[in-house]
C-alpha positions in Angstrom: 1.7 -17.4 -17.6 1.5 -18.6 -13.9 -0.8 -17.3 -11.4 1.9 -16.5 -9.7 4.1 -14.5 -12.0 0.7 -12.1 -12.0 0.3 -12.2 -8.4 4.3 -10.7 -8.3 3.1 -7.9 -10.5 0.2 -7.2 -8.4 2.8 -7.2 -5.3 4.4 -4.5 -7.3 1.4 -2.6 -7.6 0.8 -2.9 -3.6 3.3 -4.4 -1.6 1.4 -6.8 1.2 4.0 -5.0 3.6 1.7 -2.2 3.4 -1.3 -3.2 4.4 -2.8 -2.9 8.0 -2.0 -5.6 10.9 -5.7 -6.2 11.1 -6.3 -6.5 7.1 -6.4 -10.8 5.1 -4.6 -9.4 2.1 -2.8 -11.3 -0.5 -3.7 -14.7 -2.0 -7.0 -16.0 -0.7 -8.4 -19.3 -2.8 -6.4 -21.9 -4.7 -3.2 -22.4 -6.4 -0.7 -19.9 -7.5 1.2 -22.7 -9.8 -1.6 -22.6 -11.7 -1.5 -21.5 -15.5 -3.7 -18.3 -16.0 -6.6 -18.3 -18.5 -6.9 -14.7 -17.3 -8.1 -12.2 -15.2 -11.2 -10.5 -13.7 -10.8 -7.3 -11.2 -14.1 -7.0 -9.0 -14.4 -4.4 -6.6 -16.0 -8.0 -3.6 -15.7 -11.2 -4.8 -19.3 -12.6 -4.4 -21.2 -15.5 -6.0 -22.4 -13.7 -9.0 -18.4 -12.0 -9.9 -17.1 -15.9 -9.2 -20.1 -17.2 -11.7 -18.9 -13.9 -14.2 -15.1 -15.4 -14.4 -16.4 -18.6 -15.2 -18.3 -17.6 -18.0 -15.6 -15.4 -19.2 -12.8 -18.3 -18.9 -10.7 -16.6 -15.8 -9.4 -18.7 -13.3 -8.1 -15.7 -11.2 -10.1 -12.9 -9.7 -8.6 -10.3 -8.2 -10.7 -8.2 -5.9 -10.5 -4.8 -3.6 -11.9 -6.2 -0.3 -10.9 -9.3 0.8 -13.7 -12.2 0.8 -12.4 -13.7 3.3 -11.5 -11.3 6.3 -11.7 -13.3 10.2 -11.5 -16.6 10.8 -13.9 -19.0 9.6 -14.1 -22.8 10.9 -16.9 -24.6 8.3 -17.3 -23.9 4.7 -20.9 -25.4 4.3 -22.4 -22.5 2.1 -24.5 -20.8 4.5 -23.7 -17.1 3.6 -22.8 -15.3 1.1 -19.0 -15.9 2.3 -18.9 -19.4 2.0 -21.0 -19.8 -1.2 -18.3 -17.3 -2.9 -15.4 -19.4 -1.4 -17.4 -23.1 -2.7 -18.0 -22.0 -6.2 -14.2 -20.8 -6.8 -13.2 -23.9 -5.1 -15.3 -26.0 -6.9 -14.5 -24.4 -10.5 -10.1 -23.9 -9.9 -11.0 -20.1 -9.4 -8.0 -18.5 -7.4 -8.8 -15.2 -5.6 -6.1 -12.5 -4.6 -7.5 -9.5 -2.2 -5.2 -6.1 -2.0 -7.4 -3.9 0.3 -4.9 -2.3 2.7 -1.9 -2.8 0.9 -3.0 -0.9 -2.0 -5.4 1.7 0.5 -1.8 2.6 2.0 0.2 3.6 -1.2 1.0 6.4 -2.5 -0.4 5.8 -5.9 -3.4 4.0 -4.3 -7.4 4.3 -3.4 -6.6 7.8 -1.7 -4.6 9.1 -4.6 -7.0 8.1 -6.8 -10.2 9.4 -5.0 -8.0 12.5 -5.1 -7.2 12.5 -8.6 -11.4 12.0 -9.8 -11.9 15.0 -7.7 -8.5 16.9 -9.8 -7.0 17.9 -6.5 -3.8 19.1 -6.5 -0.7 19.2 -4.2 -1.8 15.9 -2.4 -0.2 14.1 0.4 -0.2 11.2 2.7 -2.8 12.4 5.5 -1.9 9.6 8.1 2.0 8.3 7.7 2.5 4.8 8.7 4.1 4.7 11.2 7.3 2.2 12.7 7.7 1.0 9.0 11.5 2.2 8.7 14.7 0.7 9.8 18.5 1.8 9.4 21.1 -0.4 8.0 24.8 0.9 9.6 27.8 -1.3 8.7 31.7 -0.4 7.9 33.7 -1.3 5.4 37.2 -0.6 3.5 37.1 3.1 1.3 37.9 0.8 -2.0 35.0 -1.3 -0.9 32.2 1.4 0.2 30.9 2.5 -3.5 30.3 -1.4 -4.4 28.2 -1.8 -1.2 26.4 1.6 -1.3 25.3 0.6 -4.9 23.9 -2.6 -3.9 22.2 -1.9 -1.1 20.6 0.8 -3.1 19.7 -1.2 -6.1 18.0 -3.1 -3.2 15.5 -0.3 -2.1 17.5 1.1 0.7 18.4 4.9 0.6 15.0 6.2 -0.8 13.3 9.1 1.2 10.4 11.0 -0.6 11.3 12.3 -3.6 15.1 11.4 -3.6 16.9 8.1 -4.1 20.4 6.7 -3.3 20.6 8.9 0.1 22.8 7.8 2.5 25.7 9.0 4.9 29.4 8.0 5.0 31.7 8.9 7.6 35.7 7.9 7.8 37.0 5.8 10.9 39.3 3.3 11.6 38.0 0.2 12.3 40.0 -2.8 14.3 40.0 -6.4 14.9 42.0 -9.5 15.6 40.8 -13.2 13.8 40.9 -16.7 15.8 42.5 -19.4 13.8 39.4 -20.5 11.9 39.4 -16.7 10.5 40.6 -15.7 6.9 41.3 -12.0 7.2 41.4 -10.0 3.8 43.3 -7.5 5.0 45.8 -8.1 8.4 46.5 -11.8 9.6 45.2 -14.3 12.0 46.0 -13.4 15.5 46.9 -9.9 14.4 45.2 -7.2 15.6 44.6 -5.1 12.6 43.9 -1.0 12.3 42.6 -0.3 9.1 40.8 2.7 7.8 37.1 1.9 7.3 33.9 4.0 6.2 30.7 3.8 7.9 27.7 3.5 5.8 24.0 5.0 6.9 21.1 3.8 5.1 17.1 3.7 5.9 15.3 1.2 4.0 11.5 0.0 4.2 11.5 -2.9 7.2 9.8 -5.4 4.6 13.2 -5.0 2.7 15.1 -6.1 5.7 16.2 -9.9 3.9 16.7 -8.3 0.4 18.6 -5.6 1.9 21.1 -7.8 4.1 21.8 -10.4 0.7 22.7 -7.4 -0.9 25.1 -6.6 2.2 26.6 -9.7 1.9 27.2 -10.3 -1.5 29.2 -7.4 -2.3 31.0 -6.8 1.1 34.8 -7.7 0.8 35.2 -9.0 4.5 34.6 -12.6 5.5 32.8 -11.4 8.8 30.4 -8.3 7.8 29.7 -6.0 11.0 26.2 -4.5 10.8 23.5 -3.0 13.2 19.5 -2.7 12.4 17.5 0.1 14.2 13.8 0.2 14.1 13.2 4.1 13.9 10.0 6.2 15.0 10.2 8.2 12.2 6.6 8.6 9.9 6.5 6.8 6.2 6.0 10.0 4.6 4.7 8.5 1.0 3.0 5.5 3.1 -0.2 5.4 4.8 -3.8 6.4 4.9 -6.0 8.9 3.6 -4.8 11.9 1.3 -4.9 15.7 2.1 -5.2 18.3 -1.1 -6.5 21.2 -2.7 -9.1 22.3 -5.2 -7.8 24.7 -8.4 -10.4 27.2 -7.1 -12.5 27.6 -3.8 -16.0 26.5 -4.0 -19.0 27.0 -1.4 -19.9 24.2 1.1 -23.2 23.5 -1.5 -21.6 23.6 -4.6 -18.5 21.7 -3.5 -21.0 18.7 -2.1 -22.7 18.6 -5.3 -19.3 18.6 -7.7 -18.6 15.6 -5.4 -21.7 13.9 -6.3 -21.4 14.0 -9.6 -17.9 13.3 -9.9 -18.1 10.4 -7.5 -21.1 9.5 -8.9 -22.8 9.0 -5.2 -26.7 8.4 -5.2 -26.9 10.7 -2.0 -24.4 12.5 0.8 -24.6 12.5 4.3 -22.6 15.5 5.9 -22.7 18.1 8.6 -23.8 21.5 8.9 -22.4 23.7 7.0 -19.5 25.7 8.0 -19.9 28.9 6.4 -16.7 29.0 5.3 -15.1 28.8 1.2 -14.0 25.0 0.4 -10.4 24.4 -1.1 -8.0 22.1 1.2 -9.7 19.0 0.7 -8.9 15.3 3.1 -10.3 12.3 1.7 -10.4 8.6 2.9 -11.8 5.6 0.8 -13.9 3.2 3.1 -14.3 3.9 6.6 -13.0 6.7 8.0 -14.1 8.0 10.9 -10.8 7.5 12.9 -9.3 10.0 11.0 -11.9 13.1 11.3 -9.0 14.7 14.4 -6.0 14.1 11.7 -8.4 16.1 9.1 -9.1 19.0 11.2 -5.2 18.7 12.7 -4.1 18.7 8.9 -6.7 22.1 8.1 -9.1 20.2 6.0 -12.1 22.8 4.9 -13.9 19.1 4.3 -13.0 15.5 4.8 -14.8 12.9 2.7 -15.1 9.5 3.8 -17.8 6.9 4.3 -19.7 4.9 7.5 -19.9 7.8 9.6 -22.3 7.1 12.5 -24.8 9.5 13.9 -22.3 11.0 16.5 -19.5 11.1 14.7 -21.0 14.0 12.5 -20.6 15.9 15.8 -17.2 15.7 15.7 -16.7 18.2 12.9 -17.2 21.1 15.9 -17.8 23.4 12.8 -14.1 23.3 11.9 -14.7 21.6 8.8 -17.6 19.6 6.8 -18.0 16.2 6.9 -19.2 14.2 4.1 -20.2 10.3 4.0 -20.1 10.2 0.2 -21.0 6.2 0.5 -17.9 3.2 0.9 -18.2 1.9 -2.4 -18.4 5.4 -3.9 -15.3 6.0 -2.1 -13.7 3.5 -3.3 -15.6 2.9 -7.2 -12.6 3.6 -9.4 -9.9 1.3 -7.8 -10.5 -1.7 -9.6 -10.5 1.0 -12.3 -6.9 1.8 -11.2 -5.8 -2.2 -11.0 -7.0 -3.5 -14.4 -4.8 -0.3 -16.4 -1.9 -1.6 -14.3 -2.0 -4.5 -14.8 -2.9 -4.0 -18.9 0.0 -1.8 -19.1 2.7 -4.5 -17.4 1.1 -8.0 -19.3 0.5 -7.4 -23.1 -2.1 -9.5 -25.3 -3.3 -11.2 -22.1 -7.0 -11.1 -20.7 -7.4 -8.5 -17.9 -11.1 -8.0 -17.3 -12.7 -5.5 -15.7 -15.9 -7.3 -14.2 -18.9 -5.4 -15.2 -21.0 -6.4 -11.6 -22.1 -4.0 -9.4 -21.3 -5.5 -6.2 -22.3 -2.5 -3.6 -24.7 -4.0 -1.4 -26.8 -0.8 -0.4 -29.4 0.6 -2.7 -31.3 4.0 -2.5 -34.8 4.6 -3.0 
C-alpha cells in the first residue's frame, strides 16, 4: 500500500478543509508514492518518536501537532525542529500532521475529550463559520431526479442530521443558441420556452470541484446554467470546542477531581469556585482561552481547556469555573482515536500506536 492511499483515509478521517487558516496540516516530510512498511501515530513528532519508527520499520508517522508549523529558511539541526525533520529525511520517514482538521470535526479531539468525561447531548461550541455555499441551477423535469442524485452522491444536500435535502421549484426557462450551439431541446436561432425545475442545494465549499463534475456529467443540456453563493450561515457539525452535560450534577470539587482522574492530569489550574452544582460542561483541547465568552454565552457551569494565563482566569466573572486541565492532557487520547480508525479501515497492516510520552512539561 502507498503512502498515499493511507494518507486518503486519514483525509477521510479529517478533511484538511477543516482545519484553521493559520494551522500546517496535511503531508509534512517526504514522498507520498512511497510503499508503506507501516505506521506510527505520535501525539509531536520529535527525535525520539522519528528514532521509535525506525526501530519499529515505519516509514510514515502520523502525528497530532504539526512539526513543522511557520516558516523555516535552514534545516541545520539546531533545535529540536530541525533535528526531527533531519532524521526522517535522512531515514525515508514521511510525516503527515492533522491538528485543526481533525480539532474541527465532529467526531474529533472535542468529541472525544467529551466522550472520556461520558458527557452526553454534546454539540459544536464554536460553528465554523463561511464554510458553506449553495449550488442553484435549472434543468428539464425528466432531467431533475438524475442531477439531484448526483450532486447528492457528491456531498451536497447534507444539513445536520439529514441528507439529500434540497429545494425544487417549477419555472419556465428560455433561450435562443448561436450557430455553433447544439440545443437538445428547440433549435438554433430559436428562441425556446421550455418548462424547467430549479434545483437548491448547500454543499461544504471544499466540495465546490466534486460538486460541479457531478453537475456536469449528468446534466442533459450542452450549456449548464448555474450560480454559487457563499452563505453566512454557521457549520453546525463543524468547528471548535464541544458543549455537554454530565448524567448527574456534581460539586465544583468533586467535578475537578473526576476530571483528574479521568483525564489523567498531574495537577489543575482553575478559578474560584462558583458555588454553584456542575452539569453543562464546555470543553476545548489545546488552547482555549479565546473561547471562555462562547462558554459563558453557551451556559457552561465549567469550561475545560489548557494555557490559560494569569488574567484570563479573571475572565470567568463567577459565571462559571475555569479549569486548565494541561494541553497534552487535553488532547492525550486522540492519537488514541486515530490508530482505531485507521485499524478498523486497513486490515492485517501495521498501525502503531507510539508508546513515547512526548509532553514536554513535567510536575514536581
Amino acid at each position: 500500500m502507498k503512502i498515499k492511499n493511507i494518507i486518503d483515509i486519514l483525509e477521510e478521517m479529517a478533511p484538511l478543509a477543516y482545519a484553521e487558516d493559520f494551522d500546517n496540516v496535511g503531508l509534512l516530510v517526504g514522498d507520498d508514492e512511497t510503499e508503506s512498511t507501516g505506521v506510527l501515530v505520535c501525539h509531536d513528532a520529535l527525535e525520539n518518536v522519528i528514532e521509535e519508527a525506525i526501530a519499529k520499520n515505519c516509514n510514515l508517522v502520523v502525528c497530532f501537532h504539526p512539526i513543522l508549523f511557520s516558516g523555516i529558511k535552514k534545516i541545520t539541526g539546531k533545535n529540536y525542529v530541525e533535528r526531527a525533520i533531519l532524521k526522517a529525511i535522512k531515514n525515508d520517514i514521511t510525516i503527515y500532521a492533522v491538528h485543526t482538521a481533525l480539532d474541527n470535526h465532529s467526531q474529533g479531539v472535542n468529541k472525544i475529550f467529551c466522550d472520556a468525561l461520558s458527557l452526553a447531548n454534546t454539540k459544536v461550541l464554536i460553528p465554523k463559520q463561511n464554510f458553506i455555499q449553495k449550488l442553484v441551477t435549472y434543468t428539464v423535469p425528466e432531467n431533475a431526479q438524475k442531477v439531484r442524485q448526483a450532486l447528492f452522491d457528491a456531498g451536497a444536500g447534507t444539513i445536520g442530521n439529514y441528507e439529500n435535502c434540497s429545494f425544487n421549484s417549477n419555472g419556465t426557462g428560455t433561450y435562443k443558441g448561436n450557430s455553433e450551439s447544439n440545443p437538445v431541446i428547440g433549435a438554433r436561432h430559436e428562441l425556446t420556452e421550455t418548462e424547467e425545475t430549479k434545483i437548491e442545494v448547500t454543499f461544504e465549499k471544499h466540495l465546490q470541484s466534486t460538486i460541479l463534475k457531478a453537475l456536469f456529467a449528468n446534466h442533459i443540456y450542452e450549456e449548464v446554467a448555474y450560480e454559487i453563493y457563499n452563505l453566512q450561515n454557521s457549520h453546525q457539525n463543524i468547528g471548535l470546542g464541544m458543549i455537554g452535560e454530565l448524567e448527574s450534577e456534581m460539586d465544583e470539587k468533586d467535578f475537578l477531581h473526576f476530571v483528574k482522574d479521568k483525564m489523567i492530569a498531574n495537577g489543575i489550574r482553575h478559578s474560584a469556585f462558583t458555588g454553584k452544582k456542575i452539569k453543562k460542561i464546555a470543553v476545548l483541547g489545546g488552547s482555549g482561552s479565546f473561547a471562555i465568552k462562547n462558554a459563558i454565552q453557551a451556559g457552561a457551569d465549567a469550561f475545560l481547556t489548557a494555557d490559560l494565563k494569569y488574567h484570563q482566569f479573571y475572565e470567568a466573572e463567577n459565571r462559571l469555573l475555569l479549569a486548565d486541565i494541561g494541553h497534552f492532557e487535553s488532547e492525550r487520547y486522540t492519537k488514541n482515536y486515530i490508530v482505531d480508525y485507521l485499524r478498523k479501515k486497513i486490515l492485517n497492516f501495521a498501525i502503531i500506536l507510539s508508546e513515547e510520552n512526548t509532553n514536554p512539561v513535567k510536575y514536581l
